[in-house]
PyMOL Python script that loads the backbone (N, CA, C, O; Angstrom):
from pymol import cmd

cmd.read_pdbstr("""\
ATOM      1  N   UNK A   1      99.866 124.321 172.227  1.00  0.00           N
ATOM      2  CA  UNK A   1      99.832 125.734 172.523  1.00  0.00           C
ATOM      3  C   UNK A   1      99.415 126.543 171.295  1.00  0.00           C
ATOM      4  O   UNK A   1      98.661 127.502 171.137  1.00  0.00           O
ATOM      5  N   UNK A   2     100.145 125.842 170.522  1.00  0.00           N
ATOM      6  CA  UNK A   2      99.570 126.911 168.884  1.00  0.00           C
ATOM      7  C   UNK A   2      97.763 126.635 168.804  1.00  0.00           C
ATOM      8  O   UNK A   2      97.087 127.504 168.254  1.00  0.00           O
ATOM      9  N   UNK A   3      97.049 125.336 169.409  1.00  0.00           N
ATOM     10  CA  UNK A   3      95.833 125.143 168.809  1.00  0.00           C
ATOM     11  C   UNK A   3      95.347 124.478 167.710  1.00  0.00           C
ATOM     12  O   UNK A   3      94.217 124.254 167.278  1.00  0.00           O
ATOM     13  N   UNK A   4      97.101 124.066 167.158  1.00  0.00           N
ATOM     14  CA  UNK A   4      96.500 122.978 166.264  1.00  0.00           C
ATOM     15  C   UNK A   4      96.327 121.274 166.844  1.00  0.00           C
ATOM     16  O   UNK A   4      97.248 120.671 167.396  1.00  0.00           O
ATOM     17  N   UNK A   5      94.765 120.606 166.544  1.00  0.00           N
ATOM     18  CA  UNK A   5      94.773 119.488 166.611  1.00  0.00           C
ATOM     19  C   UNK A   5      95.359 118.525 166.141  1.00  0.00           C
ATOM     20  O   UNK A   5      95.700 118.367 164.969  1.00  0.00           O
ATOM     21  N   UNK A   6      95.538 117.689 167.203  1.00  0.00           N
ATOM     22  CA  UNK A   6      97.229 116.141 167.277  1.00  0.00           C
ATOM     23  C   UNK A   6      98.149 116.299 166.899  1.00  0.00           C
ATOM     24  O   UNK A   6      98.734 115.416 166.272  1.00  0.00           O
ATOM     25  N   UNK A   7      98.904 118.035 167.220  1.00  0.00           N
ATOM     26  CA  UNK A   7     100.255 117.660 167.154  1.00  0.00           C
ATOM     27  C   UNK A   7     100.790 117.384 168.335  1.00  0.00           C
ATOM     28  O   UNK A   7     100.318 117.673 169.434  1.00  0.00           O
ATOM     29  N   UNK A   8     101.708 116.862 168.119  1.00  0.00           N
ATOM     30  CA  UNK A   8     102.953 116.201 169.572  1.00  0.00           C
ATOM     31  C   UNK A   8     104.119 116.756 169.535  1.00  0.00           C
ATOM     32  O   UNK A   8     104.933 116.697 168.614  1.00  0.00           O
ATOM     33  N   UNK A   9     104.213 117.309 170.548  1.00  0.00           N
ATOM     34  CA  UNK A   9     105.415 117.709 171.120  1.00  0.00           C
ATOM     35  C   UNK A   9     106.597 116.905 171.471  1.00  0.00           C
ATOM     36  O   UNK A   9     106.180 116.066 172.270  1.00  0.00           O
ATOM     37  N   UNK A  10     107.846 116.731 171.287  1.00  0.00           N
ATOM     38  CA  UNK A  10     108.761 115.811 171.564  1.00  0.00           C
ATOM     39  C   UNK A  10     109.651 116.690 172.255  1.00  0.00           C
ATOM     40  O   UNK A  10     110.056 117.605 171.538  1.00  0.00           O
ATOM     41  N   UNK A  11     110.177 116.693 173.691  1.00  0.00           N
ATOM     42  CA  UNK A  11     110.656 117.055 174.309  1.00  0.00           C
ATOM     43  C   UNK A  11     112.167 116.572 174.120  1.00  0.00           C
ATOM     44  O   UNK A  11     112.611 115.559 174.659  1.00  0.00           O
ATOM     45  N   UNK A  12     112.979 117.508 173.201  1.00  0.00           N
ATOM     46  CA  UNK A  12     114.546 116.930 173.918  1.00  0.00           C
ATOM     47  C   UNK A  12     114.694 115.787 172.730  1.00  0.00           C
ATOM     48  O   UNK A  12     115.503 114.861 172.795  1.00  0.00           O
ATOM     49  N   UNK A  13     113.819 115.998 171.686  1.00  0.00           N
ATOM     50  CA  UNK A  13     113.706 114.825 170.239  1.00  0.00           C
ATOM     51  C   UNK A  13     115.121 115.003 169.362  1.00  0.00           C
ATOM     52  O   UNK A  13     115.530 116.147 169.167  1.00  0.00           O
ATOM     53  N   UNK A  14     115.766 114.008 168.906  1.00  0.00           N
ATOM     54  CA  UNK A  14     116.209 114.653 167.640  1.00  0.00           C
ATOM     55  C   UNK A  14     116.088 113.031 166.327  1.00  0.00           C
ATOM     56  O   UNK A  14     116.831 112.063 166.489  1.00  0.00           O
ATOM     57  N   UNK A  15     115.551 113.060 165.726  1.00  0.00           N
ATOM     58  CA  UNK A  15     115.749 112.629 164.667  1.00  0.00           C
ATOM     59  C   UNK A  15     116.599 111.867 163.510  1.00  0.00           C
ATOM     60  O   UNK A  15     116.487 112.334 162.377  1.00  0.00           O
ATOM     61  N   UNK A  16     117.473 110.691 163.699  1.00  0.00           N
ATOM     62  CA  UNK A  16     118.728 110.500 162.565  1.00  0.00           C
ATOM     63  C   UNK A  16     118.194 109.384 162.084  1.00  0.00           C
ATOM     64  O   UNK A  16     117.626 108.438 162.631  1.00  0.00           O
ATOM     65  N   UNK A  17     118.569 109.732 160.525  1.00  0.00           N
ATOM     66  CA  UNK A  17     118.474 108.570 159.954  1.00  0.00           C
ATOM     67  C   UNK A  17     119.772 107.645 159.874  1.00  0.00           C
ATOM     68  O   UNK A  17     120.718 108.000 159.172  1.00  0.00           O
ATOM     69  N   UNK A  18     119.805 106.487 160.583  1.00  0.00           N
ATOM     70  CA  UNK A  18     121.247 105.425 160.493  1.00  0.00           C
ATOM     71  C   UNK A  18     121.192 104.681 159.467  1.00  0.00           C
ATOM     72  O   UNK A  18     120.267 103.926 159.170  1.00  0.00           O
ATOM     73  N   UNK A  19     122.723 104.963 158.560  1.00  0.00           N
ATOM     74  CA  UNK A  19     122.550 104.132 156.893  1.00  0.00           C
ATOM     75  C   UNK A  19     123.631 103.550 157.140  1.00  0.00           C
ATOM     76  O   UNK A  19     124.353 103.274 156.182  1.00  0.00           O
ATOM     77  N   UNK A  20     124.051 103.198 158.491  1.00  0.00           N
ATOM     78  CA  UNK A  20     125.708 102.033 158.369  1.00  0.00           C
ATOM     79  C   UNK A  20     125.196 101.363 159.658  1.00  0.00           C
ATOM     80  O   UNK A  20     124.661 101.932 160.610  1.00  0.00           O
ATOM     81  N   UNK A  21     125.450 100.076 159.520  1.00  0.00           N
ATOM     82  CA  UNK A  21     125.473  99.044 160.329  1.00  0.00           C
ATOM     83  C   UNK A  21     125.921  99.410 161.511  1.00  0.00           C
ATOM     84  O   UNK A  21     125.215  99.506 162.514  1.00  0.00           O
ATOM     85  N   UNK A  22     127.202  99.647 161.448  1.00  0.00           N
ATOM     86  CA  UNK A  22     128.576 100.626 162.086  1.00  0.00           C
ATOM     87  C   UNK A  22     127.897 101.273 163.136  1.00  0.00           C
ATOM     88  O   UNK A  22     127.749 100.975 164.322  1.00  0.00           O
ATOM     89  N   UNK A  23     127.417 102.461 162.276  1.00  0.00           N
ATOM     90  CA  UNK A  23     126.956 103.694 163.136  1.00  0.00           C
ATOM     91  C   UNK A  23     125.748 103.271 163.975  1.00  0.00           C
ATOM     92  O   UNK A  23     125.384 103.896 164.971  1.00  0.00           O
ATOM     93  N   UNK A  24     125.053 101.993 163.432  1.00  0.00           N
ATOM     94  CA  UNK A  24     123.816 101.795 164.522  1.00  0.00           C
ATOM     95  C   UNK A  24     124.414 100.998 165.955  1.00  0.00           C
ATOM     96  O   UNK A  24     123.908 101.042 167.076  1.00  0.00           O
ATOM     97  N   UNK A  25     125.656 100.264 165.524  1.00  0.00           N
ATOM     98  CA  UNK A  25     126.300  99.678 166.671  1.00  0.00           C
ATOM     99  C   UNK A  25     127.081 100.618 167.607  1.00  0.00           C
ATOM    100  O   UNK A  25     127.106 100.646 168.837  1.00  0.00           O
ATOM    101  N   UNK A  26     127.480 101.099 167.032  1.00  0.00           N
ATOM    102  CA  UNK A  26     128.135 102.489 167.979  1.00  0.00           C
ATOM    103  C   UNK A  26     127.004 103.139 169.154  1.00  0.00           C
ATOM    104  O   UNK A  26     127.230 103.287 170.355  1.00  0.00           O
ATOM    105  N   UNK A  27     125.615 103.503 168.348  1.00  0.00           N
ATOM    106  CA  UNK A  27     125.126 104.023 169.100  1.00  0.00           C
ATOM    107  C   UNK A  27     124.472 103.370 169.755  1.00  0.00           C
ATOM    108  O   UNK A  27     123.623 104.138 170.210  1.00  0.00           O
ATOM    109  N   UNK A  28     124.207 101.886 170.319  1.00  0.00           N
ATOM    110  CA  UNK A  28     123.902 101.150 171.256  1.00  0.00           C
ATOM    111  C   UNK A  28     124.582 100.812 172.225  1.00  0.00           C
ATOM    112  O   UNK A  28     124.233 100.443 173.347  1.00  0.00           O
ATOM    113  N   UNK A  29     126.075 101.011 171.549  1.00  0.00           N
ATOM    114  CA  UNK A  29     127.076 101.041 173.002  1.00  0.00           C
ATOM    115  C   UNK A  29     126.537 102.155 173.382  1.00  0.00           C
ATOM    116  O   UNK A  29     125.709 102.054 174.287  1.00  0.00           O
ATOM    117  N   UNK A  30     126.818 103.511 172.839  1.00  0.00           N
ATOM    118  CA  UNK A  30     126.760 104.700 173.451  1.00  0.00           C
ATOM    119  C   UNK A  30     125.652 105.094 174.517  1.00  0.00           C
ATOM    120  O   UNK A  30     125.786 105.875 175.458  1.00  0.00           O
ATOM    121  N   UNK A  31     124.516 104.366 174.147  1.00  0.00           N
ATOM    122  CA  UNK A  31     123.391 104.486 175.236  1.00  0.00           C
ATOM    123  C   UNK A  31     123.915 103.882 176.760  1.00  0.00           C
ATOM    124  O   UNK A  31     123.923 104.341 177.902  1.00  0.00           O
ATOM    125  N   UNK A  32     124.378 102.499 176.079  1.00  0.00           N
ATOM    126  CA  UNK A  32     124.601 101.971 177.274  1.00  0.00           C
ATOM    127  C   UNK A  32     125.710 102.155 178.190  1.00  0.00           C
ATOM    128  O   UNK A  32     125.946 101.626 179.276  1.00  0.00           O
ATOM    129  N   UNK A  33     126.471 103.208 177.368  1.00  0.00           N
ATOM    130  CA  UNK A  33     128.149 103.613 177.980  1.00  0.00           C
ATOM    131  C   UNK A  33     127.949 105.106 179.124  1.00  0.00           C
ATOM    132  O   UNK A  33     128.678 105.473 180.045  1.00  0.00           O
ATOM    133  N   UNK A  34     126.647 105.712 178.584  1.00  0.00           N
ATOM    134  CA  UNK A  34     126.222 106.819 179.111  1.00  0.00           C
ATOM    135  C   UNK A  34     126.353 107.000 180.445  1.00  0.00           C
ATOM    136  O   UNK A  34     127.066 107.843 180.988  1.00  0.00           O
ATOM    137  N   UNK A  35     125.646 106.188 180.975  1.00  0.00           N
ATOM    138  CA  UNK A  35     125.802 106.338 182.890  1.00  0.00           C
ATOM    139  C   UNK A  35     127.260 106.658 183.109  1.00  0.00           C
ATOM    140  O   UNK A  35     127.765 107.525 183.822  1.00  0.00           O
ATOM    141  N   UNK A  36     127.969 105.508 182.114  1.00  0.00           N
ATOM    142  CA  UNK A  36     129.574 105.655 182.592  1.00  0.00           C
ATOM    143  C   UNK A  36     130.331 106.967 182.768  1.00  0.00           C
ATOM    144  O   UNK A  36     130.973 107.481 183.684  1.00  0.00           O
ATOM    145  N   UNK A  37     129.950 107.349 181.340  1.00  0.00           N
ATOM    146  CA  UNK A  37     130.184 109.131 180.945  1.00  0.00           C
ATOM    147  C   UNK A  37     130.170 109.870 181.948  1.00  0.00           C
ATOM    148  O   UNK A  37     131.219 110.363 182.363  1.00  0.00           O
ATOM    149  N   UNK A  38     129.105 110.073 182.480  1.00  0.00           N
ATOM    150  CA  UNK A  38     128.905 110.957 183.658  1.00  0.00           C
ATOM    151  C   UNK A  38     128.793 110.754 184.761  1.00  0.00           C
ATOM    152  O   UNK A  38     128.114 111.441 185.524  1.00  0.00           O
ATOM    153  N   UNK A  39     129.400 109.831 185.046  1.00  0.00           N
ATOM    154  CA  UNK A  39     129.906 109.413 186.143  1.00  0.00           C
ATOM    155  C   UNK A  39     129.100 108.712 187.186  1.00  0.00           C
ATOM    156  O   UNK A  39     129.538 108.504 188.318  1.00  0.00           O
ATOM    157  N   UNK A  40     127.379 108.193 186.599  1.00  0.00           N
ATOM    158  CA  UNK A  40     126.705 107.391 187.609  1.00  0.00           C
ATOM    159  C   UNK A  40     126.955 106.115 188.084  1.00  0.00           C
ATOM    160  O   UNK A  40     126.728 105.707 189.223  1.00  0.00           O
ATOM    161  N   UNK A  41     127.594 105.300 186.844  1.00  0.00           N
ATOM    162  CA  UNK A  41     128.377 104.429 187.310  1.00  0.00           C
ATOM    163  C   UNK A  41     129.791 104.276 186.990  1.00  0.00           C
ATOM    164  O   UNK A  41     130.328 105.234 186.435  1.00  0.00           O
ATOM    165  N   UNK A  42     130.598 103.075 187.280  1.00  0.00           N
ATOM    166  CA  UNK A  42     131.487 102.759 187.202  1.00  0.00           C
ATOM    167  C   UNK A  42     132.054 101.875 185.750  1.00  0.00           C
ATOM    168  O   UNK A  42     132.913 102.015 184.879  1.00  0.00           O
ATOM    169  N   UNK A  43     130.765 100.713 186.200  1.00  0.00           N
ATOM    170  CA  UNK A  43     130.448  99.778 184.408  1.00  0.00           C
ATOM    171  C   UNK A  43     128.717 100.098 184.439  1.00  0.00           C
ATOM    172  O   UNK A  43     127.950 100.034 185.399  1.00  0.00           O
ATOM    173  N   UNK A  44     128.462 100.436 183.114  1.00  0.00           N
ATOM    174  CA  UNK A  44     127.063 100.242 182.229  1.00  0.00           C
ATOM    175  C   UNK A  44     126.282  99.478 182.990  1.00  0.00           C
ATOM    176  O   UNK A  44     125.173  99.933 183.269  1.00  0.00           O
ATOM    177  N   UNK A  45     126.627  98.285 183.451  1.00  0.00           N
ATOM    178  CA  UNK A  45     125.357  97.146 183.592  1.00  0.00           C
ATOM    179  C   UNK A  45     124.880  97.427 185.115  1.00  0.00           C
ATOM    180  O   UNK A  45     123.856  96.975 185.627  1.00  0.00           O
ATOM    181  N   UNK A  46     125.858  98.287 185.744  1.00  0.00           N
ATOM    182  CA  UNK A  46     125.216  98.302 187.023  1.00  0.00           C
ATOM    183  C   UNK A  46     124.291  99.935 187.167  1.00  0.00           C
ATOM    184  O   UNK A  46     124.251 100.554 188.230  1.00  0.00           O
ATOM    185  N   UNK A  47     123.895 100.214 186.421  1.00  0.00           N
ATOM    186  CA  UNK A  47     123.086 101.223 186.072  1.00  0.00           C
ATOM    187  C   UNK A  47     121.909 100.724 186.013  1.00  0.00           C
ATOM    188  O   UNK A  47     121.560  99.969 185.105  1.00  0.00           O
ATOM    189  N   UNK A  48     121.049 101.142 187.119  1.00  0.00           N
ATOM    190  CA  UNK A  48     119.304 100.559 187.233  1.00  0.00           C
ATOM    191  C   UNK A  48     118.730 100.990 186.041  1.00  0.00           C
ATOM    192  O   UNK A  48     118.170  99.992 185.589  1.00  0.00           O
ATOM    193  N   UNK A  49     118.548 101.985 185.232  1.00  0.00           N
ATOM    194  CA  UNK A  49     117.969 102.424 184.279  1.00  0.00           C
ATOM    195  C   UNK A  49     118.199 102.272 182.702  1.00  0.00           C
ATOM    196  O   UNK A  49     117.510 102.785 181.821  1.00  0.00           O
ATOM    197  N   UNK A  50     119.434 101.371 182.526  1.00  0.00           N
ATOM    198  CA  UNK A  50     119.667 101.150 181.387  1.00  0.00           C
ATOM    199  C   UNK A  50     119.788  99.289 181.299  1.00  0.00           C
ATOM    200  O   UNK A  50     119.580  98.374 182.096  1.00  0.00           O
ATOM    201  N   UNK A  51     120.220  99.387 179.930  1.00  0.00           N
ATOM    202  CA  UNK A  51     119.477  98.091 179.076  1.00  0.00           C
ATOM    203  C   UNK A  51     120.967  97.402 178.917  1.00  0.00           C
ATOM    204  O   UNK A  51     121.051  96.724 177.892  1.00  0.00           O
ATOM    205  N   UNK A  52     121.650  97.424 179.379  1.00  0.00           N
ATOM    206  CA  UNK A  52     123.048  96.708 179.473  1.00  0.00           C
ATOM    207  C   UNK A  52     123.381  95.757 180.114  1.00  0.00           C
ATOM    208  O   UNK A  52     124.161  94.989 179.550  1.00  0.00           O
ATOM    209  N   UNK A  53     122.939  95.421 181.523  1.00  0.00           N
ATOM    210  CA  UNK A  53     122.630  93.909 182.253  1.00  0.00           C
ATOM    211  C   UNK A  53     122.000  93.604 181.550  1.00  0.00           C
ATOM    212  O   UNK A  53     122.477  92.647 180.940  1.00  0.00           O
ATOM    213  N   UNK A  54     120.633  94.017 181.060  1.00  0.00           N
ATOM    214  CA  UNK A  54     120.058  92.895 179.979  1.00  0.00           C
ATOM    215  C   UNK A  54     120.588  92.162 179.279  1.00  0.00           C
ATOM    216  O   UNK A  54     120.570  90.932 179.339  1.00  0.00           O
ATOM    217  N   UNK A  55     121.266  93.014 178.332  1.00  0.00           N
ATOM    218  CA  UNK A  55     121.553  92.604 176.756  1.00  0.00           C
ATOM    219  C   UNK A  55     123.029  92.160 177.309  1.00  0.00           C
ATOM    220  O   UNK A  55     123.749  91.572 176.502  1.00  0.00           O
ATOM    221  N   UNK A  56     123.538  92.404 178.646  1.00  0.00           N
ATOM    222  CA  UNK A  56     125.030  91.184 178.756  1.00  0.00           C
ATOM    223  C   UNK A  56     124.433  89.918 178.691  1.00  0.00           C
ATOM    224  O   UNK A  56     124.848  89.098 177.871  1.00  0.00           O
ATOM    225  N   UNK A  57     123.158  89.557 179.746  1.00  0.00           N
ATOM    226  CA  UNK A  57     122.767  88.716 180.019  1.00  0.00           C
ATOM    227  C   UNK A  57     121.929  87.902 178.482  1.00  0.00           C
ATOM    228  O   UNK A  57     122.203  86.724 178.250  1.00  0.00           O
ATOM    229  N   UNK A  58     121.081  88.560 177.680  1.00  0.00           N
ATOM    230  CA  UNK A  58     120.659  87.346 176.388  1.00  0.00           C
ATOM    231  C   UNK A  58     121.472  87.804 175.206  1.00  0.00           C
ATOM    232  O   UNK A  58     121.235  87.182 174.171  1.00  0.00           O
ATOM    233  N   UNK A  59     122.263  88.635 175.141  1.00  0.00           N
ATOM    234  CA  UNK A  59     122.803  88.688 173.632  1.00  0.00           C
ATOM    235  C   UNK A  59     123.992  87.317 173.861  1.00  0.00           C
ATOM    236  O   UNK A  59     124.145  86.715 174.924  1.00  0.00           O
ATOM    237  N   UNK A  60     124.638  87.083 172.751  1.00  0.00           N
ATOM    238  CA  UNK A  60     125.293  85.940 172.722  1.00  0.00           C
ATOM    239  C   UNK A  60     127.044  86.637 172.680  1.00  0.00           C
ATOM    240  O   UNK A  60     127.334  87.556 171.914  1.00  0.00           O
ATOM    241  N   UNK A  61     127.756  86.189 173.353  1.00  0.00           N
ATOM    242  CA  UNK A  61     128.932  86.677 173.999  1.00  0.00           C
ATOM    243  C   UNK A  61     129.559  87.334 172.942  1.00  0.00           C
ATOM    244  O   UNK A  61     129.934  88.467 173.244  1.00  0.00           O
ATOM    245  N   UNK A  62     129.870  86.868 171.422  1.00  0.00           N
ATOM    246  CA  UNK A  62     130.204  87.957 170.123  1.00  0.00           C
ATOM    247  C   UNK A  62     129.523  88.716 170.153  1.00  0.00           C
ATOM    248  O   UNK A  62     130.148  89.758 169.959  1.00  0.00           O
ATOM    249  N   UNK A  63     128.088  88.992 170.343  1.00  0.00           N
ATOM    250  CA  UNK A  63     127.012  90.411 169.816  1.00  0.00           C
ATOM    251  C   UNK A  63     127.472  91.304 170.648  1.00  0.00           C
ATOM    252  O   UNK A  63     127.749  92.446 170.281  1.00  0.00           O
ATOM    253  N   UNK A  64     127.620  90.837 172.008  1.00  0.00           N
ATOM    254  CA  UNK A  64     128.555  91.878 173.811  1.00  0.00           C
ATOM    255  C   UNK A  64     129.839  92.279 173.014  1.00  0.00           C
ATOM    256  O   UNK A  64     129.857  93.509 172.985  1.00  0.00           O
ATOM    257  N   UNK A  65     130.654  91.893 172.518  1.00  0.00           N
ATOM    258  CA  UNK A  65     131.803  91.956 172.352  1.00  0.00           C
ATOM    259  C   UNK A  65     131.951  93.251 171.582  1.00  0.00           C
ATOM    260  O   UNK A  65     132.587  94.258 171.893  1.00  0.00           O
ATOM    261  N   UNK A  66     130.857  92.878 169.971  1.00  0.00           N
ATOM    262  CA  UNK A  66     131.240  93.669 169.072  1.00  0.00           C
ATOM    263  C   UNK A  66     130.180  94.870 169.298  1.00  0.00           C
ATOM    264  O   UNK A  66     130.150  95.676 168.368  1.00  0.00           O
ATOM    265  N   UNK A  67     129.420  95.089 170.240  1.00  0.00           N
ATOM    266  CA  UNK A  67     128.797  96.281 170.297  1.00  0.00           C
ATOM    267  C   UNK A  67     129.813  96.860 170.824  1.00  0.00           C
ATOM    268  O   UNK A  67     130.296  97.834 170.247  1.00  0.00           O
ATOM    269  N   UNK A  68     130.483  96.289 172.301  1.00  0.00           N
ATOM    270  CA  UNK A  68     131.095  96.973 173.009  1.00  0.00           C
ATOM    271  C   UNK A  68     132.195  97.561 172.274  1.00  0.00           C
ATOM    272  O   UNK A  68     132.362  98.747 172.558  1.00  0.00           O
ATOM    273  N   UNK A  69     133.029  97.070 171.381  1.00  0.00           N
ATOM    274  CA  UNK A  69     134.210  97.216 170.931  1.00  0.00           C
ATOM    275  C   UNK A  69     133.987  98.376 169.916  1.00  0.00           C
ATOM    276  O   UNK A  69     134.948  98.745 169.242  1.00  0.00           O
ATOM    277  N   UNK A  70     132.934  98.890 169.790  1.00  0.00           N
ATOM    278  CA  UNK A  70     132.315 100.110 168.476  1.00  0.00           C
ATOM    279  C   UNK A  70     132.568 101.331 169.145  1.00  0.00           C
ATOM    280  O   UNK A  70     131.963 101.650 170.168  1.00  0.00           O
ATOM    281  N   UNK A  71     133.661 102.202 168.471  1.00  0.00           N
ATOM    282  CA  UNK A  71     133.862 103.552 169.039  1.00  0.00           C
ATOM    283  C   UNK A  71     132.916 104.441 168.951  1.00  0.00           C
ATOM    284  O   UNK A  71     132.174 104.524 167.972  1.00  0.00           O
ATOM    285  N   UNK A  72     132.839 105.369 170.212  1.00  0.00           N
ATOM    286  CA  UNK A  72     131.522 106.214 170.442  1.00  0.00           C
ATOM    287  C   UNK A  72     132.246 107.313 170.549  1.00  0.00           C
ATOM    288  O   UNK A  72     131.549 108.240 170.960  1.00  0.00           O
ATOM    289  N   UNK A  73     133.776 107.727 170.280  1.00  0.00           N
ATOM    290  CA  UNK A  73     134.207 108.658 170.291  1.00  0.00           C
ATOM    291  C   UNK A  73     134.158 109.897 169.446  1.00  0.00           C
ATOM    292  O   UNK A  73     134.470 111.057 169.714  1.00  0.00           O
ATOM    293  N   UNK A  74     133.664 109.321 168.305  1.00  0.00           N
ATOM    294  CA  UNK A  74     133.680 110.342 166.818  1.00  0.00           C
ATOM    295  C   UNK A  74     131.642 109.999 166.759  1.00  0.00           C
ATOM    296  O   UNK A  74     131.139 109.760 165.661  1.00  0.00           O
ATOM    297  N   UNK A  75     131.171 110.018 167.431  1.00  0.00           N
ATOM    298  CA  UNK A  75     129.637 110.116 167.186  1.00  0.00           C
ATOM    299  C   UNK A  75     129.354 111.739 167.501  1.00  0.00           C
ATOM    300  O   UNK A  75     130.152 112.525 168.012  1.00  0.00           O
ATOM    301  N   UNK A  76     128.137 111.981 167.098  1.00  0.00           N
ATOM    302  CA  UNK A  76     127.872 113.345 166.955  1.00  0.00           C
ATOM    303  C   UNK A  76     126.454 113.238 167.746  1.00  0.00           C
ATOM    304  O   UNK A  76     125.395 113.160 167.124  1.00  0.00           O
ATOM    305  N   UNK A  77     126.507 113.241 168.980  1.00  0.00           N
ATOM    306  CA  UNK A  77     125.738 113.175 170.111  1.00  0.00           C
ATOM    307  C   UNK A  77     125.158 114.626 170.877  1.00  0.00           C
ATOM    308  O   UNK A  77     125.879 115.117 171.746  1.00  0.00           O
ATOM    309  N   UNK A  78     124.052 115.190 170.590  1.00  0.00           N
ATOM    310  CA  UNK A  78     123.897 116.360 171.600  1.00  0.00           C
ATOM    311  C   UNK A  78     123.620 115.946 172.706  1.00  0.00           C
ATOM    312  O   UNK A  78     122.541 115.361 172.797  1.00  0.00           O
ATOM    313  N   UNK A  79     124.692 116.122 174.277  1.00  0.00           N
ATOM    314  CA  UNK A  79     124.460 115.550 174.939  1.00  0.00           C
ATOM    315  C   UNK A  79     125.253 116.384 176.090  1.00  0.00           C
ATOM    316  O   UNK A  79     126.457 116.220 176.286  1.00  0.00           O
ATOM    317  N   UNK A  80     124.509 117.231 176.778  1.00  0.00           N
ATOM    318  CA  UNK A  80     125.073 118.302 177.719  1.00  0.00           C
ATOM    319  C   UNK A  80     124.211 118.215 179.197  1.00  0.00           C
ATOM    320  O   UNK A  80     123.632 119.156 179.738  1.00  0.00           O
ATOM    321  N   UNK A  81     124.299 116.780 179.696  1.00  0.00           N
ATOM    322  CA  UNK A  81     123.305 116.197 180.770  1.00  0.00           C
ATOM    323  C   UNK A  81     124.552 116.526 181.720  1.00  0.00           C
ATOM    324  O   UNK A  81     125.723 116.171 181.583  1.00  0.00           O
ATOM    325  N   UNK A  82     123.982 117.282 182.692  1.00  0.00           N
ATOM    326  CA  UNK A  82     124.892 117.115 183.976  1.00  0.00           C
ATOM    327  C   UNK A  82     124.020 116.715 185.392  1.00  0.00           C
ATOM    328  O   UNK A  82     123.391 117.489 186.115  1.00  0.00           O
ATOM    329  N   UNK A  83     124.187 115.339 185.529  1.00  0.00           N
ATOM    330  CA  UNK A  83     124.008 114.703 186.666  1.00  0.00           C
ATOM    331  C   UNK A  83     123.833 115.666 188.131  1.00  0.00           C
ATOM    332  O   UNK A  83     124.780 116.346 188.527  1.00  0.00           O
ATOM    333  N   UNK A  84     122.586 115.630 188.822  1.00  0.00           N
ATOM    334  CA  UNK A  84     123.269 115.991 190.226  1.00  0.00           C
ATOM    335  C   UNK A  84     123.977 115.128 191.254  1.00  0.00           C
ATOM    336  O   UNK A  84     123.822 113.923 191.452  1.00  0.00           O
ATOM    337  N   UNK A  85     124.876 116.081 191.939  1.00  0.00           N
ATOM    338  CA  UNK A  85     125.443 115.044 192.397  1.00  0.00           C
ATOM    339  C   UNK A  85     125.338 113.955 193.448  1.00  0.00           C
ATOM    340  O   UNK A  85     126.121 113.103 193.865  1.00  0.00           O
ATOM    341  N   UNK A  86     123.927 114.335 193.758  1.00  0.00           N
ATOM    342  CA  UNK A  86     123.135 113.445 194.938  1.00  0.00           C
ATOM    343  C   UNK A  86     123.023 111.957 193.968  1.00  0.00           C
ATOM    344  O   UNK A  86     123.230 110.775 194.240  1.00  0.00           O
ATOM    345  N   UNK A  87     122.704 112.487 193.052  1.00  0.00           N
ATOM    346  CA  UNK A  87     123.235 110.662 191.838  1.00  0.00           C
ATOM    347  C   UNK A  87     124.202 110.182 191.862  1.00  0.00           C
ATOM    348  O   UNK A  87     124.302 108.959 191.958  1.00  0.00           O
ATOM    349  N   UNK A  88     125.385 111.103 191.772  1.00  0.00           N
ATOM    350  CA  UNK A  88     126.805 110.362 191.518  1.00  0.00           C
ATOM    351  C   UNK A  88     127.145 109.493 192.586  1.00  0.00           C
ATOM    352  O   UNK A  88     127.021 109.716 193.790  1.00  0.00           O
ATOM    353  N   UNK A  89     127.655 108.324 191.940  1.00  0.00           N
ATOM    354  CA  UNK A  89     128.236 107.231 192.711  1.00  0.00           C
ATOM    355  C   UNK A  89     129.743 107.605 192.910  1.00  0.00           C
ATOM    356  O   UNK A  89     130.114 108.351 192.005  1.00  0.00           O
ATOM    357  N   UNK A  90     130.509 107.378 193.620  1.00  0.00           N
ATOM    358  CA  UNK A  90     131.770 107.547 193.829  1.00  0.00           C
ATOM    359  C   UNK A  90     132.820 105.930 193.784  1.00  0.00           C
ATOM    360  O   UNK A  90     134.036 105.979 193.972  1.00  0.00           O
TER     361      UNK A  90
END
""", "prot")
cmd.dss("prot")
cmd.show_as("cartoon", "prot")
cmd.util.cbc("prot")
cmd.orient("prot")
């Protein structure tokens, strides 16, 4: 819109740099905990759109364990998605 040539627009982008092991495991649960959050599903893996049946299915039963077990409670997530409720599963 401005007219300058090849810039890209990132819709809804934000940017972090991850410098703890920690914090990168946290936020791979957190992707995959998301559906849960808001109520599309019940468990992660039965969510068509996310990567959590996958990664139950080839990560090796410790890698499941210790992602899962990484608190997503103290992450600093902008994240104000409200589902309609023609999505929500009950």
């Amino acid at each position: 819109m401005d007219g300058l040539e090849g810039r890209q627009v990132w819709h809804n982008y934000w940017d972090k740099l991850l410098t703890y092991e920690k914090s990168y495991l946290a936020r791979v649960n957190y992707v995959h905990q998301n559906p849960v959050k808001h109520g599309l599903v019940r468990v992660a893996n039965q969510y068509a759109w996310c990567s959590a049946a996958w990664f139950e299915r080839v990560a090796r039963p410790a890698q499941v364990k210790t992602i899962y077990s990484c608190k997503i409670d103290r992450l600093e997530v902008a994240d104000n998605f409200e589902p309609l409720a023609v999505f929500q599963k009950s």
